[in-house]
Residue frames as a rotation matrix with the C-alpha (Angstrom) as fourth column:
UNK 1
0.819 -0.400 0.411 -20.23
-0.480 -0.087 0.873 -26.23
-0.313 -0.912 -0.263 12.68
UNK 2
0.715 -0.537 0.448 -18.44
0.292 0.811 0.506 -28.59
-0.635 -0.231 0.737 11.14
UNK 3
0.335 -0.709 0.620 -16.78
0.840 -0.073 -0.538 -26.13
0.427 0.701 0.571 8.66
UNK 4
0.702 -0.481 0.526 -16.02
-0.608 -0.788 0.091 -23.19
0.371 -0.384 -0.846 11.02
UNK 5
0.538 -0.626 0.564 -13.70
-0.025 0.657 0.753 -26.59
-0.842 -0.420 0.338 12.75
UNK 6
0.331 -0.749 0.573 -12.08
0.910 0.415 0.018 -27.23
-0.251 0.516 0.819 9.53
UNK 7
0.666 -0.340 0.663 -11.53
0.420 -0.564 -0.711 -23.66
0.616 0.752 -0.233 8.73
UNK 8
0.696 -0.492 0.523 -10.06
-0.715 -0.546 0.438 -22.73
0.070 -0.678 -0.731 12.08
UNK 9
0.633 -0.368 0.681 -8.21
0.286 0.929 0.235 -26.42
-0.719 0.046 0.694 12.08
UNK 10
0.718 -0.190 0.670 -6.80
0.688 0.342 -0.640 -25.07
-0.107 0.921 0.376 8.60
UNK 11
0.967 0.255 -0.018 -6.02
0.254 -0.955 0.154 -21.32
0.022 -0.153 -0.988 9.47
UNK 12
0.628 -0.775 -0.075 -2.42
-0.409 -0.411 0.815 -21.90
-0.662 -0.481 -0.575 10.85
UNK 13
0.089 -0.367 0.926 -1.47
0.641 0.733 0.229 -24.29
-0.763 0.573 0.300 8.00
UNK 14
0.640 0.132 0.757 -2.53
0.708 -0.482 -0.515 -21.35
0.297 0.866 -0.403 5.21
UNK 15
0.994 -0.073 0.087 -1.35
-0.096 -0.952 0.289 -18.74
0.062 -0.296 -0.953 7.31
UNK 16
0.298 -0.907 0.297 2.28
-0.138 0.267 0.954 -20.48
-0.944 -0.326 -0.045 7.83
UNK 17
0.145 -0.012 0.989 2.14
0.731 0.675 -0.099 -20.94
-0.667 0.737 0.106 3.96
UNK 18
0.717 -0.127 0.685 2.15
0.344 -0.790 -0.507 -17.09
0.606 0.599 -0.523 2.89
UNK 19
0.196 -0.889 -0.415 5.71
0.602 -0.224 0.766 -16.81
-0.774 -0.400 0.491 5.21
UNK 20
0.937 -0.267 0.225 7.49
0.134 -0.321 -0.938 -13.84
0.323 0.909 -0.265 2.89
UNK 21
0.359 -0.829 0.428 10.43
-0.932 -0.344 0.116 -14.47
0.051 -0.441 -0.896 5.47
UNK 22
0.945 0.203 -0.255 11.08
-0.144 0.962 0.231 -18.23
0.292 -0.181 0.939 5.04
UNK 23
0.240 -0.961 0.140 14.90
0.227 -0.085 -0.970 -17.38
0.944 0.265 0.198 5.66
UNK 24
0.376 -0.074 -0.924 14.28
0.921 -0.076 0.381 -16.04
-0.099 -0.994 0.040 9.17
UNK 25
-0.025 -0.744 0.668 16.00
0.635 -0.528 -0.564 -12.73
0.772 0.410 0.485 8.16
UNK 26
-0.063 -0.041 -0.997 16.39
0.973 -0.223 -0.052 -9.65
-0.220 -0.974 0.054 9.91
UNK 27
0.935 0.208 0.287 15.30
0.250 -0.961 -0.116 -6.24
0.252 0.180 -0.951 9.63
UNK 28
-0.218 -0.968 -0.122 19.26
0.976 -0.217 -0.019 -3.86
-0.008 -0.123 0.992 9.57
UNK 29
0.876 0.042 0.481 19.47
0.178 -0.954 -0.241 -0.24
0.449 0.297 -0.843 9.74
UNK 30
-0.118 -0.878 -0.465 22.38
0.837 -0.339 0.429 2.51
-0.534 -0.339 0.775 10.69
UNK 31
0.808 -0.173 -0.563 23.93
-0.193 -0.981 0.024 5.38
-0.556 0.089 -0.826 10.07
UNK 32
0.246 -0.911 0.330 27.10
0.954 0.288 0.085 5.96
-0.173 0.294 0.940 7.49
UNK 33
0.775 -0.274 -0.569 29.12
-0.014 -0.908 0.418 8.98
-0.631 -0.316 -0.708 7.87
UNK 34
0.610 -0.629 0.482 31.74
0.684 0.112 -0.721 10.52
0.399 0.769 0.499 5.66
UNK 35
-0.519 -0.785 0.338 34.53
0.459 -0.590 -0.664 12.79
0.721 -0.190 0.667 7.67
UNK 36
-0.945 -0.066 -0.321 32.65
0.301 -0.556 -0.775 13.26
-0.127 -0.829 0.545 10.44
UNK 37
-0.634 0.515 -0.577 29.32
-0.634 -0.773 0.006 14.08
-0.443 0.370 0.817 8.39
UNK 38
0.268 0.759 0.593 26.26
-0.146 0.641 -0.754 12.09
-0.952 0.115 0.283 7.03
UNK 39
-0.919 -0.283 0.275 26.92
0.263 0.079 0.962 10.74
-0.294 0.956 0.001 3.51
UNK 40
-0.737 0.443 -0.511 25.11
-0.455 -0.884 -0.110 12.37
-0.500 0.152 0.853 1.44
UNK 41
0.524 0.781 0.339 23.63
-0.641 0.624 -0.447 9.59
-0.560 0.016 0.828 -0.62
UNK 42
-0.550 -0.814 -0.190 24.91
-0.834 0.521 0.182 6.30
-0.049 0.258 -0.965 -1.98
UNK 43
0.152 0.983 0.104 24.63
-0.815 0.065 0.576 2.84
0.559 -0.173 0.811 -1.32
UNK 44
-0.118 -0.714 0.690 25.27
-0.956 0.270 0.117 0.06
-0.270 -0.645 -0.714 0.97
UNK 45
0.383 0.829 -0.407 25.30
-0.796 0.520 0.310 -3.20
0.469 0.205 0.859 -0.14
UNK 46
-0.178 -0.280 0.944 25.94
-0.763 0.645 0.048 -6.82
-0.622 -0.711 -0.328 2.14
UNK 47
0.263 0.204 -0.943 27.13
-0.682 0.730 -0.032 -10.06
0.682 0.652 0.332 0.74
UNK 48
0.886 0.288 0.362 27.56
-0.435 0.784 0.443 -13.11
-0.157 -0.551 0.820 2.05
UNK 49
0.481 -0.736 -0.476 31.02
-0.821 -0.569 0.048 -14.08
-0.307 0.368 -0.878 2.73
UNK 50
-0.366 -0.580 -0.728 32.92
-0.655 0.716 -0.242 -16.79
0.661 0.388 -0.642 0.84
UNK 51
-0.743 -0.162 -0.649 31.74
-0.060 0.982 -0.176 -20.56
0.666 -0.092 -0.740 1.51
UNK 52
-0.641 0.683 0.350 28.32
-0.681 -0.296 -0.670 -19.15
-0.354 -0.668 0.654 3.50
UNK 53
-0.753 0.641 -0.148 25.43
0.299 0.534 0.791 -21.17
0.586 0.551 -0.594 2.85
UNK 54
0.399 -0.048 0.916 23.07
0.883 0.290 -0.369 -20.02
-0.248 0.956 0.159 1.80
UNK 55
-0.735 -0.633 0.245 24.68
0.677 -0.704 0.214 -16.85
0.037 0.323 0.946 -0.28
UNK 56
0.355 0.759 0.546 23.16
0.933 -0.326 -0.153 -13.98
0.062 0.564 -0.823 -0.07
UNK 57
-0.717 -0.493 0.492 23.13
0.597 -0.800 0.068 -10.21
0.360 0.342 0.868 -1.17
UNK 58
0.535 0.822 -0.196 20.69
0.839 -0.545 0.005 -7.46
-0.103 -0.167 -0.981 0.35
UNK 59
-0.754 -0.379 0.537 21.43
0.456 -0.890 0.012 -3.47
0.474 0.253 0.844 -0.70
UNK 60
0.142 0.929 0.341 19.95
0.985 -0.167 0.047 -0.36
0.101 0.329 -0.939 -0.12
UNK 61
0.406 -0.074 0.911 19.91
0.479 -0.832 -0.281 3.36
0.778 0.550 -0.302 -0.93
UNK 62
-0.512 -0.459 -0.726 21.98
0.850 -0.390 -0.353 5.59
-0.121 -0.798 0.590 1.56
UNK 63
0.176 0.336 0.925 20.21
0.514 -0.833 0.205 8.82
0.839 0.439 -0.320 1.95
UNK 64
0.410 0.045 0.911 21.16
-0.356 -0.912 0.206 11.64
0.840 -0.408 -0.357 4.35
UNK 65
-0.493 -0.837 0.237 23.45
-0.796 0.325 -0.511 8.92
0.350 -0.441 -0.826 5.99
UNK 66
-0.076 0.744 0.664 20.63
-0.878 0.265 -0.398 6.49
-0.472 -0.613 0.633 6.46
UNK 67
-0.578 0.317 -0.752 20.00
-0.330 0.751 0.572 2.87
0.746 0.579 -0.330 5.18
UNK 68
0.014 0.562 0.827 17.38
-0.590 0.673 -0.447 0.37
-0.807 -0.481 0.341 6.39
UNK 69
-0.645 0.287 -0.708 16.35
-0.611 0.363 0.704 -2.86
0.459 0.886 -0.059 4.98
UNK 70
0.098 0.401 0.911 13.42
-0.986 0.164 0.034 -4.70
-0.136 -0.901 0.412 6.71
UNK 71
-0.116 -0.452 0.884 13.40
-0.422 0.828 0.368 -8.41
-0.899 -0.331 -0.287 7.71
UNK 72
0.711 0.684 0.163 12.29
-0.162 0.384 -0.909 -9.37
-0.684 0.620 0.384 4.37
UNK 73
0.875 -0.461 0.151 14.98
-0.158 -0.565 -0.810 -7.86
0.458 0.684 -0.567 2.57
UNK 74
0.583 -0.769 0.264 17.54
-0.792 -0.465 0.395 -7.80
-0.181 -0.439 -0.880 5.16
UNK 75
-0.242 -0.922 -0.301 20.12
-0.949 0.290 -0.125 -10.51
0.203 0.256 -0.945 6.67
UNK 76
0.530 0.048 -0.847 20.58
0.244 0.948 0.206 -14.39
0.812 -0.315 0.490 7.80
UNK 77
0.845 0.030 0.533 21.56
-0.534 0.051 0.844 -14.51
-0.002 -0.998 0.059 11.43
UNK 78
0.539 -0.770 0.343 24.94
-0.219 0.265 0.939 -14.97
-0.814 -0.581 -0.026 12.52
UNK 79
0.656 -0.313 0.687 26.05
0.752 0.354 -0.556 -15.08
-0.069 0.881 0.468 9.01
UNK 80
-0.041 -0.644 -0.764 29.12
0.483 -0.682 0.549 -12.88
-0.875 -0.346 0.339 8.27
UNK 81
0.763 0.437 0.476 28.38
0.606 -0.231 -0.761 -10.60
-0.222 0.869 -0.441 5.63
UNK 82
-0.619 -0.783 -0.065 31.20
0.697 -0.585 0.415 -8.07
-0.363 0.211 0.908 3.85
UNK 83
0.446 0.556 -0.701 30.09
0.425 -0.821 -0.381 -4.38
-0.788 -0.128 -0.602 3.52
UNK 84
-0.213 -0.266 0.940 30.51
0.972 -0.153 0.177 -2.75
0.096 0.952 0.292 -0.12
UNK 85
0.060 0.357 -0.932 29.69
-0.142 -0.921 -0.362 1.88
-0.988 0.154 -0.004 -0.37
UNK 86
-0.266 -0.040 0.963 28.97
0.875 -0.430 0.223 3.53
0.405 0.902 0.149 -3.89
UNK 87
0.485 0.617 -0.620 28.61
0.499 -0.777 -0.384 7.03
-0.719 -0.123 -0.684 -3.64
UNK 88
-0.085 -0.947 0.310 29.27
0.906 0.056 0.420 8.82
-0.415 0.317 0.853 -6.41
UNK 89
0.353 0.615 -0.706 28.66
0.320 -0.788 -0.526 12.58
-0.879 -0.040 -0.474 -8.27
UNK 90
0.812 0.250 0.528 28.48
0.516 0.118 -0.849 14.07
-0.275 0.961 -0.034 -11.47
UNK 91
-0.398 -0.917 0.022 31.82
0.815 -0.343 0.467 15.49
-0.420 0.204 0.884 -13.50
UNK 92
0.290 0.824 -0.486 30.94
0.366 -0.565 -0.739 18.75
-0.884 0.037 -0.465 -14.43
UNK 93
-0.152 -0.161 -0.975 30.50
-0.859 -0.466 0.211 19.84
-0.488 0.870 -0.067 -17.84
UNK 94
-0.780 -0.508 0.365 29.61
-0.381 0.849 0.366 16.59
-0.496 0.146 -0.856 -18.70
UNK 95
-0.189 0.817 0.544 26.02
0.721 0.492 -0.488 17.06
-0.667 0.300 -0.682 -19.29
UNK 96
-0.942 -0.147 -0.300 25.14
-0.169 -0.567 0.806 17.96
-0.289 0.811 0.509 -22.77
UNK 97
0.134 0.990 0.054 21.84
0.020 0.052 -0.998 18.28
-0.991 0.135 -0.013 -23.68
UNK 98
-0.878 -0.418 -0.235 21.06
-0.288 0.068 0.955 17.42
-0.383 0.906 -0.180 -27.37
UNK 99
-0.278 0.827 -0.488 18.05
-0.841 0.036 0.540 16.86
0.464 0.560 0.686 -29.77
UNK 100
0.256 0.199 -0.946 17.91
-0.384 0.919 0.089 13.45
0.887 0.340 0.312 -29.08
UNK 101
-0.100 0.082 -0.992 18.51
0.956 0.284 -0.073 13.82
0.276 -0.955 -0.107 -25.01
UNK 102
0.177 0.272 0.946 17.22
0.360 -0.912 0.195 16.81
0.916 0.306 -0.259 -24.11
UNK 103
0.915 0.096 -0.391 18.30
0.387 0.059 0.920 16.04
0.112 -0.994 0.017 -20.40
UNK 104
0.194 -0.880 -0.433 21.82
-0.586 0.250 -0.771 15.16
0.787 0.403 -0.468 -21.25
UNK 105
0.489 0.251 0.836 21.56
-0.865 0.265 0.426 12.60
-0.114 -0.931 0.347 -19.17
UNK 106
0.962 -0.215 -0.167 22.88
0.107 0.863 -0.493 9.75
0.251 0.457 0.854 -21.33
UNK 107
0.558 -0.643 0.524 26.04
0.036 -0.612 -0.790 12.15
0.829 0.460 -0.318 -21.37
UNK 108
0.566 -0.779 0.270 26.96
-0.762 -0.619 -0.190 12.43
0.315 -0.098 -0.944 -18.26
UNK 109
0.407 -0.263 -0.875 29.54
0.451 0.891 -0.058 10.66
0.795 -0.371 0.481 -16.15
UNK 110
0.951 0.136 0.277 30.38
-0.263 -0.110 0.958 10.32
0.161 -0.985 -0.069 -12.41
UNK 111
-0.269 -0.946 -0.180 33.19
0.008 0.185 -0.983 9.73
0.963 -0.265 -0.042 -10.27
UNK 112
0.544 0.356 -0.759 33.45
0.735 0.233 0.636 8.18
0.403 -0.905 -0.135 -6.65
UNK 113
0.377 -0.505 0.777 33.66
-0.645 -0.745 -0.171 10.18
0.665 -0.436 -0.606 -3.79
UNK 114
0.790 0.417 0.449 34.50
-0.612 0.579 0.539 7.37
-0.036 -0.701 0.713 -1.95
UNK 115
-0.291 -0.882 -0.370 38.43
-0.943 0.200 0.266 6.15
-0.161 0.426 -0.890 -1.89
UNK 116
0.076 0.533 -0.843 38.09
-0.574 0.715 0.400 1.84
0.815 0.453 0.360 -3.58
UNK 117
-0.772 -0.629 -0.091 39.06
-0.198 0.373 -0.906 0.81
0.604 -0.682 -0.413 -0.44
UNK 118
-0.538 0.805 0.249 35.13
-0.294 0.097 -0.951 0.98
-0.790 -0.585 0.185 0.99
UNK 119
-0.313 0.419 -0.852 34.51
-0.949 -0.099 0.300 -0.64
0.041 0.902 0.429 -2.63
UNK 120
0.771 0.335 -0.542 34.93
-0.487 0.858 -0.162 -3.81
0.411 0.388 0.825 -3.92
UNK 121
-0.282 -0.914 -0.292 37.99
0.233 0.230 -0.945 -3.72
0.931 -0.334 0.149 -1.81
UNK 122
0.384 0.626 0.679 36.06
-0.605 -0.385 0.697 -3.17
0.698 -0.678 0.230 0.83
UNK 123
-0.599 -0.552 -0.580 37.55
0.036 0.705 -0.708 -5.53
0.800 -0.445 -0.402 4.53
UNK 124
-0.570 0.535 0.624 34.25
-0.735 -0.672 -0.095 -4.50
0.369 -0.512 0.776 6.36
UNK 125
-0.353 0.609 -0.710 32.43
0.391 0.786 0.479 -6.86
0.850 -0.109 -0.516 7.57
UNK 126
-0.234 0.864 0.447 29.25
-0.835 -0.413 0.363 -7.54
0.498 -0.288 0.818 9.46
UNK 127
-0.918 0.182 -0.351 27.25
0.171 0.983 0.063 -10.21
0.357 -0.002 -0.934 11.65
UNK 128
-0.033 0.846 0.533 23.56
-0.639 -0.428 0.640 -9.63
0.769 -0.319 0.554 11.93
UNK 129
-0.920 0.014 0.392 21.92
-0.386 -0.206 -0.899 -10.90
0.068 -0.978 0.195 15.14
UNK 130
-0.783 0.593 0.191 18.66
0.381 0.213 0.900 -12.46
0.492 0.777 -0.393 15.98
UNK 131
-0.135 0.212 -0.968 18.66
0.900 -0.383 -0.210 -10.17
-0.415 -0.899 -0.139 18.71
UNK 132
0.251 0.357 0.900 16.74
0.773 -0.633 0.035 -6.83
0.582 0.687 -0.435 17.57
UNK 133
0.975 -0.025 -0.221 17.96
-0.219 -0.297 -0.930 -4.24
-0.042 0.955 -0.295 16.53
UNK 134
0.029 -0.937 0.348 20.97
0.923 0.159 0.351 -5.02
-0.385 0.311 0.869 14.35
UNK 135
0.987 0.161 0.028 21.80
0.164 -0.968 -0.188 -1.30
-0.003 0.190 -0.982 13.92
UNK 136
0.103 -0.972 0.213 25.40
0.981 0.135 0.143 -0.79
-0.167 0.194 0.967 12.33
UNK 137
0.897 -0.119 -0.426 27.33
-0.026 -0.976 0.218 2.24
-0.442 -0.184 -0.878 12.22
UNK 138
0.335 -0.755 0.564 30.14
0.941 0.297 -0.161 2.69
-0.046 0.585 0.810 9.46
UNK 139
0.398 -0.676 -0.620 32.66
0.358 -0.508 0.783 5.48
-0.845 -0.534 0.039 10.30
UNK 140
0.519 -0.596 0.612 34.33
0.844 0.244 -0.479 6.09
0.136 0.765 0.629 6.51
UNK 141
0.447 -0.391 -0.805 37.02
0.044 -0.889 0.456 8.63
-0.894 -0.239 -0.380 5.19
UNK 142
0.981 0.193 0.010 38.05
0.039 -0.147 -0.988 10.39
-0.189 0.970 -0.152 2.45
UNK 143
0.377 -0.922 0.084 41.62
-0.532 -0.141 0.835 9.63
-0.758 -0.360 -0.544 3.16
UNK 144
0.384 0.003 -0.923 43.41
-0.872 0.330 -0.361 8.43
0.304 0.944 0.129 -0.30
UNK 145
0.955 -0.296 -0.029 44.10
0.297 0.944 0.147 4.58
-0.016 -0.150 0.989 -0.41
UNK 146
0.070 -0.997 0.024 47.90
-0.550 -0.018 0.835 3.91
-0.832 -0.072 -0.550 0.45
C-alpha cells in the first residue's frame, strides 16, 4: 500500500518532467498562395524578431500550399515573429548526368520563383496566439520587386 501512495504521490512530478513543450508553444498552420493559386512547394520559415527573448526559429515544408508545425515545433505566444518563403525550381538543361553522378543531381541549379521581397527581405510578420488555432494565410505575388 504504501508504494502504490508513493507511486501515485510521484506520478505528476515524473509526468511534468517528460514536458517536450517546456516553451508553452503553439501548434501554426495555413495556407500560402501564389497569384491566386496554391504554391506549389517551398518553405516557410518564422523568426523571432529583433531583441525577442527568447529567439527563436521554427520552418516547415510548403506543399500544395500547406504548412503546419505542431506545438512542439511551432511558436512562443504573443511573440512577433517575421515570415521568410523559398520556393524555388530547376534551370533547365542543367542536369547532366555523368559517370560519377548518374542523377546529375550535383549539377543542377535552381532559381526562385518567388520575387526577394518574400525573402530575406521579407516585412511579413506574425503573432501567434494562445488562443487555438493560429491559422495564417499569406496572399504572395509574382509581381517584380520595384
Amino acid at each position: 500500500m504504501r508504494y502504490l501512495i508513493f507511486t501515485l504521490l510521484l506520478l505528476p512530478i515524473v509526468a511534468g518532467c517528460s514536458n517536450n513543450n517546456p516553451q508553452g508553444r503553439v501548434a501554426v498552420r495555413g495556407e500560402v498562395t501564389l497569384d491566386g493559386k496554391p504554391l506549389e512547394q517551398g518553405s516557410i520559415l518564422f523568426s523571432s524578431v529583433a531583441g525577442t527573448t527568447p529567439m527563436v526559429a521554427a520552418g516547415s515544408l510548403i506543399k500544395n500550399g500547406k504548412f503546419s508545425l505542431p506545438a512542439e515545433k511551432g511558436l512562443i505566444p504573443d511573440q512577433t515573429y517575421s515570415v521568410q518563403f523559398r520556393s524555388v525550381e530547376e534551370i533547365p538543361g542543367t542536369r547532366k548526368k555523368t559517370t560519377e553522378d548518374p542523377t546529375g543531381l550535383m549539377g543542377i541549379q535552381t532559381r526562385s520563383i518567388l520575387p526577394r521581397r518574400y525573402g530575406v527581405e521579407s516585412k511579413e510578420t506574425v503573432t501567434a496566439t494562445k488562443k487555438s488555432p493560429n491559422v495564417f494565410q499569406f496572399e504572395l505575388t509574382s509581381e517584380p520587386d520595384k
